[in-house]
C-alpha positions as semicolon CSV with decimal commas, in nm:
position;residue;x (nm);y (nm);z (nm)
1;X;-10,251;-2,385;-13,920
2;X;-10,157;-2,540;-14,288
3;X;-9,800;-2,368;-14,224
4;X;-9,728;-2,560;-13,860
5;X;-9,924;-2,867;-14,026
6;X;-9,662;-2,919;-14,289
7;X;-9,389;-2,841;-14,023
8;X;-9,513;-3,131;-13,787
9;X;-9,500;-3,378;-14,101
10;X;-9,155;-3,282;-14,223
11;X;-9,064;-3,304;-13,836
12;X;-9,171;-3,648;-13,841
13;X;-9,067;-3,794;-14,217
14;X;-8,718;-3,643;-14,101
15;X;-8,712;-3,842;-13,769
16;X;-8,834;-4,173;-13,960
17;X;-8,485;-4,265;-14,075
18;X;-8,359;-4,227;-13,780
19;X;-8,622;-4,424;-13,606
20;X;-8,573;-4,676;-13,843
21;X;-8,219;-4,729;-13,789
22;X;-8,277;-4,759;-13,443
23;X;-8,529;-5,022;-13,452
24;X;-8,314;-5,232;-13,732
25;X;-8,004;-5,239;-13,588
26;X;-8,100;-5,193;-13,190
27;X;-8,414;-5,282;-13,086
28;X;-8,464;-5,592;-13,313
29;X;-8,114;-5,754;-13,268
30;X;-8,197;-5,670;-12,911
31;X;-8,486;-5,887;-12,911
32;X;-8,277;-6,158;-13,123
33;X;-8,040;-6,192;-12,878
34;X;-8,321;-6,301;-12,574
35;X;-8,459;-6,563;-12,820
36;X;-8,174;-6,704;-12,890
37;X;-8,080;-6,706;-12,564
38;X;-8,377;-6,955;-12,505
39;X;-8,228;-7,173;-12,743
40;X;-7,879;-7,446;-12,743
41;X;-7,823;-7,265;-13,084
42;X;-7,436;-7,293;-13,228
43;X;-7,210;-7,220;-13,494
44;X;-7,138;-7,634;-13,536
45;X;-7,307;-7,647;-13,954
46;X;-7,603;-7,839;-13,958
47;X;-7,716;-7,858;-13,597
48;X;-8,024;-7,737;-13,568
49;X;-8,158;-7,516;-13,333
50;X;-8,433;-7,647;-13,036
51;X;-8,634;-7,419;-12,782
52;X;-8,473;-7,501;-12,419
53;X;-8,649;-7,238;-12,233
54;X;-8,482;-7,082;-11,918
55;X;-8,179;-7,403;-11,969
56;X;-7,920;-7,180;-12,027
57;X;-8,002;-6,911;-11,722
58;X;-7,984;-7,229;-11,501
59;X;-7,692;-7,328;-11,618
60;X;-7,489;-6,995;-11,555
61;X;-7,654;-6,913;-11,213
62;X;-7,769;-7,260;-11,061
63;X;-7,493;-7,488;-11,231
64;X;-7,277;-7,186;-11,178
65;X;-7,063;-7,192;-11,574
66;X;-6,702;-7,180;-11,516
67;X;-6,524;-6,899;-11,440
68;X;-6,899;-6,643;-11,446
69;X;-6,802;-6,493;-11,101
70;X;-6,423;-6,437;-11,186
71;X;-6,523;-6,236;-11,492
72;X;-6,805;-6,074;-11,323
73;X;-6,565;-5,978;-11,044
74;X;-6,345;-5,863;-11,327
75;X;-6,568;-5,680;-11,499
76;X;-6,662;-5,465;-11,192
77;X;-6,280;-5,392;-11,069
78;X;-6,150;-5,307;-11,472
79;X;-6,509;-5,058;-11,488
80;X;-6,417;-4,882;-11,135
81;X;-6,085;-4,814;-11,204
82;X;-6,120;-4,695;-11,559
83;X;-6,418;-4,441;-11,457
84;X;-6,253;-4,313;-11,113
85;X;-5,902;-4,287;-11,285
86;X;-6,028;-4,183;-11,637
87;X;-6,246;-3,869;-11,513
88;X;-5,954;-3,809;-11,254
89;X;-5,692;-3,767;-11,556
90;X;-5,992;-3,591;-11,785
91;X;-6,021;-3,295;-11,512
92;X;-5,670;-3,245;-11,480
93;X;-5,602;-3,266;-11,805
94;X;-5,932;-3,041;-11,916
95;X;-5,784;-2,814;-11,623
96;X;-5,404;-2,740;-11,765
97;X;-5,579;-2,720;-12,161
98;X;-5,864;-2,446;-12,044
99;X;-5,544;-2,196;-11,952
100;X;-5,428;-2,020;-12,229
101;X;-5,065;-2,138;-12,209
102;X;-4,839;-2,195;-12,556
103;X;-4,869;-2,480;-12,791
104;X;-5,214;-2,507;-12,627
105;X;-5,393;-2,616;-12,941
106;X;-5,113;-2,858;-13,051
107;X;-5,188;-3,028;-12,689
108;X;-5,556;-3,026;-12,719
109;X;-5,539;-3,237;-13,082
110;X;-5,263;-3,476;-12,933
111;X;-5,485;-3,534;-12,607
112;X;-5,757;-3,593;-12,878
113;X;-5,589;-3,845;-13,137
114;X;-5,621;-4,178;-12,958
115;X;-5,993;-4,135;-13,007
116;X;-6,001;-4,167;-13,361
117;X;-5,758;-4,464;-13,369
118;X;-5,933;-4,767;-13,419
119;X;-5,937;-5,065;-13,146
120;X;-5,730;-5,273;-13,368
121;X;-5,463;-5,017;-13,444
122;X;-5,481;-4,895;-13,031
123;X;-5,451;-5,264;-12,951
124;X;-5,177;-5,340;-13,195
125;X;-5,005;-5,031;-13,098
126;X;-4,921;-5,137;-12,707
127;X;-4,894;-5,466;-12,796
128;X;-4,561;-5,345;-12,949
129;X;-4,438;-5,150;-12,699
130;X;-4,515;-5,428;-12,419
131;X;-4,365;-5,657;-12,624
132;X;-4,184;-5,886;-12,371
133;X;-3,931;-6,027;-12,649
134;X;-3,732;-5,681;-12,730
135;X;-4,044;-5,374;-12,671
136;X;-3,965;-5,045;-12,578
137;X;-4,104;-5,107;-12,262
138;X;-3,948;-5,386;-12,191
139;X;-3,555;-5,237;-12,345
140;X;-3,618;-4,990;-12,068
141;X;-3,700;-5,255;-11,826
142;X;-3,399;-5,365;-11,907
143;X;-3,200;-5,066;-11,832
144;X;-3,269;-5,166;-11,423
145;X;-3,179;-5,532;-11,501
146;X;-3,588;-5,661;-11,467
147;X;-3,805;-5,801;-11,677
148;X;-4,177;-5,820;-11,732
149;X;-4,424;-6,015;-11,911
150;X;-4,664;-5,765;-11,955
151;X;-4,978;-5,849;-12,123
152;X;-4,878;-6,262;-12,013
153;X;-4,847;-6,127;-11,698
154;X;-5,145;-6,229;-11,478
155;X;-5,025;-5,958;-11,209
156;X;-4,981;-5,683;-11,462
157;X;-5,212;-5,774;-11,734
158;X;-5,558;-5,611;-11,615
159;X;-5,404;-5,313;-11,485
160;X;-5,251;-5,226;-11,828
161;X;-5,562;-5,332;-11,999
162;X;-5,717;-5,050;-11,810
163;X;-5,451;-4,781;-11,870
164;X;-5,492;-4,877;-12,239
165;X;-5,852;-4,813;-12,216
166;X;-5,801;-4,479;-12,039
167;X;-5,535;-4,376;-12,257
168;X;-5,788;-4,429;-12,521
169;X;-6,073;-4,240;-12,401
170;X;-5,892;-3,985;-12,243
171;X;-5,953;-3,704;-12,491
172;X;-6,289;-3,788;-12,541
173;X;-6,377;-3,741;-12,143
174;X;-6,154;-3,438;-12,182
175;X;-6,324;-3,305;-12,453
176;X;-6,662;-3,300;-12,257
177;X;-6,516;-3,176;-11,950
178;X;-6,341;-2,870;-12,132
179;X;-6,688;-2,767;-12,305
180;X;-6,866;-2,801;-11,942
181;X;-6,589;-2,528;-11,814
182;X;-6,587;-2,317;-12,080
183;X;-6,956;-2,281;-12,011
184;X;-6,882;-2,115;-11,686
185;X;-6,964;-1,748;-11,649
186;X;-6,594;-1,591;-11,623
187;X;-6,705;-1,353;-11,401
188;X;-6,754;-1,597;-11,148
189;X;-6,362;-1,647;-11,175
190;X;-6,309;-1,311;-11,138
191;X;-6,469;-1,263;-10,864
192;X;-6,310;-1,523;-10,667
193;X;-5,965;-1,365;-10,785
194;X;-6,104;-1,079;-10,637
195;X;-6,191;-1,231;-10,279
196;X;-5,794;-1,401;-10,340
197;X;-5,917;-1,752;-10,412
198;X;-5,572;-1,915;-10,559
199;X;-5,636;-2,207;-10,838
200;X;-5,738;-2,500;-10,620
201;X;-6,015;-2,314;-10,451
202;X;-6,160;-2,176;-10,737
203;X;-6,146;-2,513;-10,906
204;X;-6,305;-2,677;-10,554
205;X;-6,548;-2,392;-10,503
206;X;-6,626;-2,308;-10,860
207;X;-6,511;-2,550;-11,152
208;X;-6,639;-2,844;-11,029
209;X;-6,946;-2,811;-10,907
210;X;-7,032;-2,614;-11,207
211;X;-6,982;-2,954;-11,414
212;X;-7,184;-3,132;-11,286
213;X;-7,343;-3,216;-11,613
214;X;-7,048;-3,265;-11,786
215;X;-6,981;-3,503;-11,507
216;X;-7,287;-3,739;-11,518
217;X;-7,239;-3,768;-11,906
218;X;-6,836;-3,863;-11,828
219;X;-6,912;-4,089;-11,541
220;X;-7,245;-4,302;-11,720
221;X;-7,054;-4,301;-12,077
222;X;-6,706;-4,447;-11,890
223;X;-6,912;-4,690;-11,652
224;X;-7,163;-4,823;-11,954
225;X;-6,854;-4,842;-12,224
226;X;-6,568;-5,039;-11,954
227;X;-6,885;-5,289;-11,875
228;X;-6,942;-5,385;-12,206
229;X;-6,560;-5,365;-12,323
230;X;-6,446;-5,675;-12,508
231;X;-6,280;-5,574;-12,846
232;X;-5,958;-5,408;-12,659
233;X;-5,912;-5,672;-12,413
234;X;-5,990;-5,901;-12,703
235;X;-5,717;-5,737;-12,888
236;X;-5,466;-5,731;-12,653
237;X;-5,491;-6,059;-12,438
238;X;-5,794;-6,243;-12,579
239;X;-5,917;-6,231;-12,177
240;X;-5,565;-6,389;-12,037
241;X;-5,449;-6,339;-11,709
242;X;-5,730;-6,178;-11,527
243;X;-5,876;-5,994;-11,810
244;X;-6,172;-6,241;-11,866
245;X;-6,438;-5,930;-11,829
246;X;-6,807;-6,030;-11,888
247;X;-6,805;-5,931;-12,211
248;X;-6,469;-6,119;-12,284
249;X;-6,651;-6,439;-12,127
250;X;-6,912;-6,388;-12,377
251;X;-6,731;-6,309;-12,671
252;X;-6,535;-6,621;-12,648
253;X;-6,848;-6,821;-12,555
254;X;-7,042;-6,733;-12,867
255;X;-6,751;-6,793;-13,094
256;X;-6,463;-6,974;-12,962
257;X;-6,439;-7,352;-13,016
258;X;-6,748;-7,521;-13,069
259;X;-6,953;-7,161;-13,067
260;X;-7,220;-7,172;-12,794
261;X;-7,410;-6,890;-12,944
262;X;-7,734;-6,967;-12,741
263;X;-7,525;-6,943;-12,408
264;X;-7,288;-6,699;-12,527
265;X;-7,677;-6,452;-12,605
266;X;-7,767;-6,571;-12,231
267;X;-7,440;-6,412;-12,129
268;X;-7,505;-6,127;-12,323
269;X;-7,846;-6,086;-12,135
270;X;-7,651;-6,126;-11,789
271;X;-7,400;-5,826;-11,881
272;X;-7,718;-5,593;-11,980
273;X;-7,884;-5,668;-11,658
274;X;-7,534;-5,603;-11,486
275;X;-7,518;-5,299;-11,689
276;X;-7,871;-5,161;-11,610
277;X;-7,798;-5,254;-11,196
278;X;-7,442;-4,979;-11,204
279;X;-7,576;-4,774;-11,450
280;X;-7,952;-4,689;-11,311
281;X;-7,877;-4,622;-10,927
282;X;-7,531;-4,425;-11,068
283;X;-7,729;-4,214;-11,299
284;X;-7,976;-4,112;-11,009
285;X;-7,699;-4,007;-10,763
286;X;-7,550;-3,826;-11,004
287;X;-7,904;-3,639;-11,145
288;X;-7,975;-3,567;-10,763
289;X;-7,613;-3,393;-10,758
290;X;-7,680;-3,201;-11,031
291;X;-7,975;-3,052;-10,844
292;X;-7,808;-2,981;-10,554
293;X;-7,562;-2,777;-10,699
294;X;-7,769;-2,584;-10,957
């Protein structure tokens, strides 16, 4: 009893740091954010603070704040596209890197480097090569006699905001995808080579459902992250031409111009509640998949 007595306390003076972390830098910045967001609180030096209650919530969904429903609308259409077209590209990609073909290892770390690029290098990075004044992108534009603006393109600018986040994530979702399939029992795979199953039916009939968790952690980690995105599109078009996502809105808010930081926490609010309305009726169809299959 002594023995599993000292266990439990070093169980729980090894979780306290953690716990601790968690409450400094999540929970109590959490709570921050909703009082300030009760507040007109800005950056302007030397004007104070004052309590204005639920001011700023009217103000965004009675007195509708310019341009909420464009980013919101935004927001939704970059998050779609990035988690149908980034778990699409992840399970083709995780499909061709399971096989042992050659130079499959040197393909596996390439797939993989984007991820530990930082946002500002990533962004910097295809800023370059859609640079509309002389890019590589835009030399072989050239080649065909057109032209693009790119990024200052308010046709093209959100969809290569979200191939720029897919590119970056894509090893990552790989990643998780290729341990979910290695996972799988091989002799399931040779038995449907034995009933003559060619690649697409086994992948139909016994890849894929077999990920299912691998799946739900892909789908909720891609949906959560391209809702709260703002330091790529930050990066790359400061929310330009259609990129304006919530977060975007926010960012420049709370500390563009005169620095609304008591709106810019209100909006901050609005994207978590966004956030927890995808997120929580997403995770449950995908949990209730998972049981079907297993």
């Amino acid at each position: 009893m002594m023995f599993r007595g000292r266990n439990r306390v070093a169980m729980y003076a090894a979780a306290v740091p953690g716990f601790l972390f968690y409450v400094v830098f999540a929970v109590v910045p959490s709570i921050a954010t909703i009082i300030i967001s009760l507040t007109n609180y800005t950056s302007i030096p030397g004007v104070p603070a004052q309590f204005v209650g639920l001011q700023n919530y009217v103000q965004i969904f009675v007195d509708e704040a310019p341009g909420l429903w464009n980013s919101i609308l935004d927001t939704l259409i970059f998050a779609a596209a990035v988690v149908i077209f980034q778990n699409a590209a992840a399970l083709a990609v995780a499909t061709f890197l399971r096989h042992k073909t050659p130079l499959v290892q040197f393909f596996r770390s390439l797939i993989f480097l984007p991820v530990v690029l930082g946002v500002t290098v990533i962004g910097l990075l295809w800023a370059l090569i859609f640079n509309p004044s002389g890019g590589p992108a835009e030399n072989f534009l050239g080649l065909f006699h057109k032209s693009s603006g790119f990024f200052g393109s308010s046709h093209i600018a959100l969809p290569l905001v979200i191939f720029v986040q897919i590119w970056a994530m894509l090893g990552f979702t790989t990643l998780v995808y290729l341990a979910g399939m290695n996972a799988i029992p091989g002799e399931l795979f040779e038995a449907a080579a034995l009933d003559g199953a060619d690649r697409w039916t086994v992948f139909r009939q016994v890849t894929f459902p077999l990920i299912a968790q691998s799946m739900t952690v892909n789908v909720l980690l891609a949906a959560v992250g391209a809702l709260n995105t703002y330091d790529l599109i930050y990066v790359l078009t400061d929310g330009q031409n259609n990129t304006n996502t919530l977060g975007m809105f926010m960012f420049n808010t709370a500390f563009q111009g005169s620095g609304d930081l008591g709106l810019g926490a209100t909006l901050s609010v609005v994207m978590f509640i966004v956030t927890l309305i995808v997120a929580i009726p997403l995770q449950r169809y995908l949990r209730r998949r998972e049981e079907d299959v297993s």
